[in-house]
C-alpha positions in Angstrom: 24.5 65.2 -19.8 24.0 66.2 -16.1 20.2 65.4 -16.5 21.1 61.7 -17.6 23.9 60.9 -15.2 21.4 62.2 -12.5 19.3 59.7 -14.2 21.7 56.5 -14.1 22.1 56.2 -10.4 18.2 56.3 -9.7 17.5 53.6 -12.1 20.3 51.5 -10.5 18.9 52.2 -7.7 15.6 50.7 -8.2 17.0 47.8 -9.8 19.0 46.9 -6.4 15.6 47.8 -5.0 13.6 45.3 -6.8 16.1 42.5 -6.3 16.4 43.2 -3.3 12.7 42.9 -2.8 12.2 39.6 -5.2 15.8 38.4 -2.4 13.5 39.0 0.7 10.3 37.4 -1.1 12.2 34.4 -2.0 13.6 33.9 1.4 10.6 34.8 3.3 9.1 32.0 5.3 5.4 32.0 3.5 7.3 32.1 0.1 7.0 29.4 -2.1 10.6 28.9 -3.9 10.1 26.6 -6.5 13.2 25.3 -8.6 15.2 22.3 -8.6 15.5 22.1 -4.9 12.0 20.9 -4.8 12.5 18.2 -7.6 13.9 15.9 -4.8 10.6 16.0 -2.8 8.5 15.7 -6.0 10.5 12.9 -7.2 10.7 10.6 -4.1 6.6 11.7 -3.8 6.5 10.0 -7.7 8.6 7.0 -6.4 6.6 6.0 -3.5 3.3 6.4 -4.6 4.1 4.6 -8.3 5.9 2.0 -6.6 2.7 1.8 -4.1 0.1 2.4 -7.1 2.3 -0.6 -9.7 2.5 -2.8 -7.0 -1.2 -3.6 -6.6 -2.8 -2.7 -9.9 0.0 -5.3 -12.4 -0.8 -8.3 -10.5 -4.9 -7.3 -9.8 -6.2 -10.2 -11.9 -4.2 -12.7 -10.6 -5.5 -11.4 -6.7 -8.9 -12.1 -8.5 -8.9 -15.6 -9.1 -6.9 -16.7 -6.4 -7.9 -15.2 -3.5 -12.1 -14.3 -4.6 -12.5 -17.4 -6.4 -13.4 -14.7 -9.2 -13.4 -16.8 -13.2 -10.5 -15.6 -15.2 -13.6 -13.5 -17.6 -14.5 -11.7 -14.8 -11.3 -11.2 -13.5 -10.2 -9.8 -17.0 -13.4 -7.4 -17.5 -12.4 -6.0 -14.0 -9.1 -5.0 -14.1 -10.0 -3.4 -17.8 -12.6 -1.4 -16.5 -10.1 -0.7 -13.3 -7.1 0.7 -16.0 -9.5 2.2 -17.9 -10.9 4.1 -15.2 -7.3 5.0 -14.6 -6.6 6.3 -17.6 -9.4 8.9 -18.1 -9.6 9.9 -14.0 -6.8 12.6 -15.2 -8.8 14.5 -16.7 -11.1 15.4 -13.6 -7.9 15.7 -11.5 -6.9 18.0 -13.9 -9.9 20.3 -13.5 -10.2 20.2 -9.9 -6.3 20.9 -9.5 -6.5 24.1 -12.3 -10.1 26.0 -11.9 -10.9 24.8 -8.0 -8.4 23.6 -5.2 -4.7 24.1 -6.9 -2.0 20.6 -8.0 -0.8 20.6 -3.8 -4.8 19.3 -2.3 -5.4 17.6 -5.1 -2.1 15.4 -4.8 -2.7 15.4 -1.5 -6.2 14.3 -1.6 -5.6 11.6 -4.1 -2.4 10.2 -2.7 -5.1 10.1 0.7 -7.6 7.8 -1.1 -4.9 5.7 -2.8 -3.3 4.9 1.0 -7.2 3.9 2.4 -7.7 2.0 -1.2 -4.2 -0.1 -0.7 -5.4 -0.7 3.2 -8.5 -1.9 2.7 -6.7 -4.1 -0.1 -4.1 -5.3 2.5 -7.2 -5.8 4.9 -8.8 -8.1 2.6 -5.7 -10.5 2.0 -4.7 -10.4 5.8 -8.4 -11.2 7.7 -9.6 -14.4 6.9 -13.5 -13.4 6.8 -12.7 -10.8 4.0 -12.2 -13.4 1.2 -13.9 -16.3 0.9 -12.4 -19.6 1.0 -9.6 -21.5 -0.8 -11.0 -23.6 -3.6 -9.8 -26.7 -3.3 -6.9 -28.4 -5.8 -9.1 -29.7 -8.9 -12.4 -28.9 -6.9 -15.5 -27.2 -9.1 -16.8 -26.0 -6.2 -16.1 -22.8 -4.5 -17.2 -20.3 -2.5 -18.7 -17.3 -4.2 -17.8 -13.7 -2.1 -20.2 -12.3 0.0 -21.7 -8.9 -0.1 -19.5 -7.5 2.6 -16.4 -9.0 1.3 -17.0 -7.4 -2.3 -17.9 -4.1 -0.9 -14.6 -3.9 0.8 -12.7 -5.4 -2.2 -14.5 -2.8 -4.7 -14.2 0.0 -2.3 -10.2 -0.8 -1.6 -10.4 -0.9 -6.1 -12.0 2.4 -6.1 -10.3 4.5 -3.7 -6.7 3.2 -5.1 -7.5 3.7 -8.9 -9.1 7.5 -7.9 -5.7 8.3 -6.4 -3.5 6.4 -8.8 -5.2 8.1 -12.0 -5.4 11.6 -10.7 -2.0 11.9 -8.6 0.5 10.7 -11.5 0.0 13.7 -14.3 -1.2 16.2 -11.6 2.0 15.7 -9.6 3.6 16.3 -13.0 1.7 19.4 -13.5 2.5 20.8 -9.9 6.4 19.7 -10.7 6.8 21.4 -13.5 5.1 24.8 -12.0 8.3 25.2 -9.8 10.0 26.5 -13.0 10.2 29.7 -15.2 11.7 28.2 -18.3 11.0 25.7 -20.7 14.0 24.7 -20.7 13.8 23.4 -17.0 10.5 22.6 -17.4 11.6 20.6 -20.5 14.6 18.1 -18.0 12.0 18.3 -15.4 9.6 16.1 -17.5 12.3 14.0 -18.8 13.8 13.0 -15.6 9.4 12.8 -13.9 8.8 10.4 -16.8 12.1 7.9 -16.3 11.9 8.1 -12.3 8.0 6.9 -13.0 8.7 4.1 -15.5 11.4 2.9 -13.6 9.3 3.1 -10.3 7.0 1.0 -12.5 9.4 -1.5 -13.4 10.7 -1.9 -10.1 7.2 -2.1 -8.6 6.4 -4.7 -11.5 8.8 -6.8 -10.8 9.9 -6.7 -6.7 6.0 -6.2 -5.1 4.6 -8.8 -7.9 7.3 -11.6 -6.8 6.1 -10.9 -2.9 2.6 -11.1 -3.5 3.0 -14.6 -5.8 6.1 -15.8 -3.5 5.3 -15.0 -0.3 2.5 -13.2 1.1 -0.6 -11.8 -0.6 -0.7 -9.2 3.0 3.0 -8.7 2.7 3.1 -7.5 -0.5 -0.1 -4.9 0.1 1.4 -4.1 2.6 4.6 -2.8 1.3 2.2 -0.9 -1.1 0.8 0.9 1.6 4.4 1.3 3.7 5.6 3.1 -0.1 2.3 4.9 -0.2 2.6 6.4 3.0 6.7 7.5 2.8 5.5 9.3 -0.4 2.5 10.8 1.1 4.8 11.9 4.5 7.8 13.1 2.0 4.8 15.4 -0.1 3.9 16.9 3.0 7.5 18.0 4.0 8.6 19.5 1.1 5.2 21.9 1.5 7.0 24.7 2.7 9.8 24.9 -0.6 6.6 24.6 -3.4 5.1 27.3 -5.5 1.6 26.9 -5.4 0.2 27.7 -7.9 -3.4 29.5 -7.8 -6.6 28.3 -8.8 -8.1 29.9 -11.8 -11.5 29.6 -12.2 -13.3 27.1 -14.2 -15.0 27.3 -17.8 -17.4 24.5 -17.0 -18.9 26.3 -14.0 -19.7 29.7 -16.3 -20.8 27.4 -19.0 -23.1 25.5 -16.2 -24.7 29.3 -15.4 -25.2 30.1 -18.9 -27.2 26.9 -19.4 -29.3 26.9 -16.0 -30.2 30.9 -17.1 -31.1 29.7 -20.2 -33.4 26.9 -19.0 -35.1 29.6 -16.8 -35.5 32.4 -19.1 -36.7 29.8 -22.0 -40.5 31.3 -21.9 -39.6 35.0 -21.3 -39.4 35.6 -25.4 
């Protein structure tokens, strides 16, 4: 009995010990925390940028036509191969973010390219000798883009769809990795999913009816304002994240095995 009541107080003891230790890691300036006090900065990142990425991408075609004298075909075949494009970039995000730099550069990064994307956009609709000129009311004659004026337009296209495609499931990813359970985990993807539609909807419907209604520069331009508040609201909440680490890729030990094998093909 003495043995195990000498016992009780030392195991206590480390217990307060531990806690305290896990108290002073969590509190510690280079710590990470994590939890729901960062689902504020993650969430206002997600409204900005979908609001930004929306605003550009749903009314794309009609930018086409009107403002590149671009035929409705073309136009069409575009913005397919643009969502498209969107749709599978996650994927390479989702590498880069797990085996190489970590969810935090890569939203960073991407949300980068989307700002210079939707500026180079907005640069196209506000300077006159980026677009080519009005067609005329009934008139079959219209001036075709140059070169420099479609490398400009593409490039804007590019560098927003890169950072639209990759920053929307990897900011999910790096959301949900400020949680232990699934069960927050779980309301933290509910609530990511409704804040993004709803940015979506909003972005659809508000950003669409300035471009069409008012300014073609104005509306880009609010893109790139919502862009940039997201971006600028990322960056603040750096300090309350838990990063997670990079783990290594299976490509890159695959991409050794095959290069060894290439050079070793005439040793048997």
């Amino acid at each position: 009995m003495s043995s195990i009541e000498l016992q009780q107080p030392t195991a206590t003891g480390s217990n307060k010990n531990v806690d305290h230790e896990s108290q002073s890691r969590m509190l510690s300036p280079g710590h990470k925390r994590g939890g729901w006090f960062t689902f504020f900065f993650v969430s206002a990142t997600l409204t900005g940028l979908m609001i930004a990425g929306w605003g550009w991408l749903t009314n794309l075609i009609v930018y086409l036509i009107e403002e590149f004298n671009v035929k409705s075909i073309d136009a069409t075949q575009i913005s397919n191969v643009v969502n498209g494009s969107i749709n599978l970039i996650p994927i390479i995000g989702a590498v880069l973010a797990d085996s190489f730099l970590g969810s935090f550069h890569v939203v960073s990064i991407s949300s980068f390219f989307s700002l210079l994307g939707i500026i180079a956009l907005t640069l196209t609709a506000t300077l006159s000798h980026l677009r080519p000129q009005h067609c005329g009311t009934g008139s079959t004659l219209c001036h075709a883009p140059s070169k420099l004026q479609l490398a400009v337009l593409y490039t804007g296209i590019a560098l927003a769809s890169i950072g639209l495609g990759v920053v929307r499931f990897t900011l999910a990813s790096l959301g949900a990795n400020q949680f232990d359970s699934p069960e927050d985990q779980g309301v933290f993807f509910n609530w990511f999913f409704f804040i993004f539609y709803s940015a979506c909807v909003v972005s659809s419907l508000g950003i669409v009816y300035v471009e069409d209604s008012i300014s073609w520069g104005l509306g880009f331009g609010m893109c790139a304002a919502f862009n940039f508040l997201g971006l600028v609201i990322f960056f603040l909440g750096n300090r309350f994240y838990r990063h997670d680490k990079p783990q290594g890729s299976p490509y890159t030990s695959l991409a050794r095995v095959i290069v060894a094998a290439i050079r070793k093909r005439n040793v048997l």
